[in-house]
C-alpha positions in Angstrom: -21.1 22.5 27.0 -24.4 22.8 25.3 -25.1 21.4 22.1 -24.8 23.9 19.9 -21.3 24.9 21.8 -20.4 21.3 21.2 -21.3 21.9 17.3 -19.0 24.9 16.8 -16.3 22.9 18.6 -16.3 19.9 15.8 -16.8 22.3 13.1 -14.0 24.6 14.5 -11.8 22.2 15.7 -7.9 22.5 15.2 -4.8 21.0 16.8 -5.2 24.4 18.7 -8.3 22.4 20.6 -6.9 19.6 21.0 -5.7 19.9 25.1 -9.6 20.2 25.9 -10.0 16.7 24.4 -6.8 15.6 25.5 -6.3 12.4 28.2 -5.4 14.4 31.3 -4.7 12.6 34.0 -4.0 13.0 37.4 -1.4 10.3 37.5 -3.2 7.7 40.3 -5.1 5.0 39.7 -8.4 3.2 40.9 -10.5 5.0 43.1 -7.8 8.2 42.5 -7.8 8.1 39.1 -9.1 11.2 37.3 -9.0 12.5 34.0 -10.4 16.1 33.9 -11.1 16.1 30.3 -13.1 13.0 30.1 -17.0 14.4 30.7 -16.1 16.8 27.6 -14.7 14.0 25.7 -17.3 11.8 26.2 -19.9 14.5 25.2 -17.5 15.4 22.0 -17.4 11.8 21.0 -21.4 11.2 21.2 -21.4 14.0 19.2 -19.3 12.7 16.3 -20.6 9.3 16.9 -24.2 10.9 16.1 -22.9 12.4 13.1 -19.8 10.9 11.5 -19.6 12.8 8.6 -19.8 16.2 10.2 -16.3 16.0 12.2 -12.8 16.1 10.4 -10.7 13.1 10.3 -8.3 15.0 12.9 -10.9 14.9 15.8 -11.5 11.8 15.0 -8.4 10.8 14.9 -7.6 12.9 18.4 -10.6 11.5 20.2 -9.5 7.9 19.2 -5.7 8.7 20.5 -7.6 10.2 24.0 -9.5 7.3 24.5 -6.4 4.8 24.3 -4.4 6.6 26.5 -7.1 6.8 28.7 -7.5 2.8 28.6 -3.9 2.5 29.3 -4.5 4.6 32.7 -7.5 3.7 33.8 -7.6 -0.1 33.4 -10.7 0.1 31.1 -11.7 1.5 27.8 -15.1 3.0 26.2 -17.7 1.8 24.4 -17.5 3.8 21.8 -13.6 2.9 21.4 -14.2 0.8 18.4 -17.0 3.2 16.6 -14.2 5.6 16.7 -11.5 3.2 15.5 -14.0 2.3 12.4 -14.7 6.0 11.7 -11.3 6.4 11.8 -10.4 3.7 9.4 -13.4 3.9 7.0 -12.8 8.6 6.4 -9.0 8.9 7.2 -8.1 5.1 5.4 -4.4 4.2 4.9 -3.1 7.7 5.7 -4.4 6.9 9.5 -3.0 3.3 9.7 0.0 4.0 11.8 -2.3 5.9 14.3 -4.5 3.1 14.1 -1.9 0.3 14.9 -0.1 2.3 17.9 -3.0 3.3 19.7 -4.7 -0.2 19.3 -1.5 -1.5 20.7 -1.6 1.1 23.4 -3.6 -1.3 26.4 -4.8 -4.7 26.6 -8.4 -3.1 26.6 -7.9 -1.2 23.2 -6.2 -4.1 21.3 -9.5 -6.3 22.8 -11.9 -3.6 21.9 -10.4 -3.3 18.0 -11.5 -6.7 17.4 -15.1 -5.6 17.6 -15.1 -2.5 15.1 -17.7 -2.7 12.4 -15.3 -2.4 9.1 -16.5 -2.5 5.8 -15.1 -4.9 3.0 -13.5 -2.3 1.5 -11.8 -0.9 4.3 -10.3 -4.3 5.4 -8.7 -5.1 1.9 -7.5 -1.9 1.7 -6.2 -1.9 5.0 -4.7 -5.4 4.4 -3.3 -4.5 1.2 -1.5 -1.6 2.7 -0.2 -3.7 5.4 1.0 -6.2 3.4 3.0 -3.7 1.4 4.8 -2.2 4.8 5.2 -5.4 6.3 7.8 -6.4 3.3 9.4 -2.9 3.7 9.5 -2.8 7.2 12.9 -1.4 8.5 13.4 -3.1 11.8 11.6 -6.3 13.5 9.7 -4.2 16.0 7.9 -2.2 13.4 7.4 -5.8 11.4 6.4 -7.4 14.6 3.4 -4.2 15.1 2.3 -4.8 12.0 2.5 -8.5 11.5 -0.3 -8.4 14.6 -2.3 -5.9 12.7 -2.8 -7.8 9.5 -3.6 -10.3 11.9 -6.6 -8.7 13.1 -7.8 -7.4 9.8 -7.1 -10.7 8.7 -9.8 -11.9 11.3 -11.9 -8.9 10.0 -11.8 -10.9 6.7 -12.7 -13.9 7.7 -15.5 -13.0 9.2 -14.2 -13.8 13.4 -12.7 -10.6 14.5 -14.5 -10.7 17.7 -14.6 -14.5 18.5 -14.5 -15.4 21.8 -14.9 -11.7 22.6 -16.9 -10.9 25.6 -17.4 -7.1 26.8 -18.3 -6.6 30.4 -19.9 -3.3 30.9 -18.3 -1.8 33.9 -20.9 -1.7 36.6 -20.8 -5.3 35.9 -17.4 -5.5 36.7 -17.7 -5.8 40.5 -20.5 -8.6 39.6 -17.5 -11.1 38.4 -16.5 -14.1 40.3 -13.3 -16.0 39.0 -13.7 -19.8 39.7 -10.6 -21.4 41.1 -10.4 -24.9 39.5 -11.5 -27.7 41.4 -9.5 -30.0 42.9 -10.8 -33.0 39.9 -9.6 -30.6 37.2 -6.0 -29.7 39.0 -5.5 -33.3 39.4 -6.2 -33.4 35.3 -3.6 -30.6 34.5 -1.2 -32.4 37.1 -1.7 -35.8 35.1 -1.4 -34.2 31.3 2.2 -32.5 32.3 
């Protein structure tokens, strides 16, 4: 897709586009895995990223929804996850909040990767305030429960720590990590502290 293609796509787009954009996946993992639509996406999102006020809040939205089910699948999510989870927030607001919560619920990675969005003020009280309200009116505890942990994060957002303690590892780094077994001094600690 050239450039200009890619422009008349965002401009153009429809729910009619949405399968090029979709997560389409092969249904293996690791080394298997594949998701056809993924080079396309990628480009699509750089795109939107590079000029947030040119796409509608419905790519945005769809992109957002391709890239968590893609994290679900492939163990790992994109960088630009949580540019597109703030773009989302900050144009679609409150009407986009349910979409927001499920697919940042959807894998470990994208529930890790919300926590560093950039958010403005605004958007986090808004956000907060809207939570609060569905929280008392929600109809079951599973739906409480969903949104309990995203005031939670926007909470965070708030105070100022949504990404404490947050480390992203960029994937051809991955192979680079060693996990250090405890020593046989600090087993001996945990064995004496039980």
């Amino acid at each position: 897709m050239t450039e200009s293609e890619c422009a008349i796509f965002i401009d153009g787009y429809s729910s009619a586009s949405y399968p090029r954009i979709a997560f389409h996946w092969n249904e293996r993992h690791g080394k298997d895995f594949s998701d056809s639509n993924q080079a396309l996406r990628a480009f699509i999102v750089k795109a939107v990223l590079d000029a947030p006020g040119r796409a509608s809040v419905e790519l945005i939205h769809d992109l957002f929804e391709a890239e968590a089910r893609f994290s679900k699948e492939a163990w790992c999510i994109s960088p630009n996850f949580p540019r597109l989870g703030s773009l989302l927030l900050s144009r679609g607001g409150v009407e986009f909040l349910d979409a927001f919560v499920a697919n940042m619920g959807i894998s470990f990675d994208a529930y890790v990767s919300a926590h560093t969005m950039e958010l403005d003020p605004v958007t986090i009280f808004s956000m907060l305030k809207e939570l609060e309200r569905r929280i008392s009116n929600a109809a079951d505890d599973s739906e409480k429960k969903r949104l309990v942990v995203a005031k939670q994060l926007f909470d965070m957002y708030k105070a100022g720590n949504a990404a404490a303690g947050t480390v992203l590892v960029p994937g051809d780094q991955v192979a680079k990590l060693r996990i250090r077994p405890p020593s046989w001094l600090e087993k001996l600690r945990r064995f004496l502290k039980a």
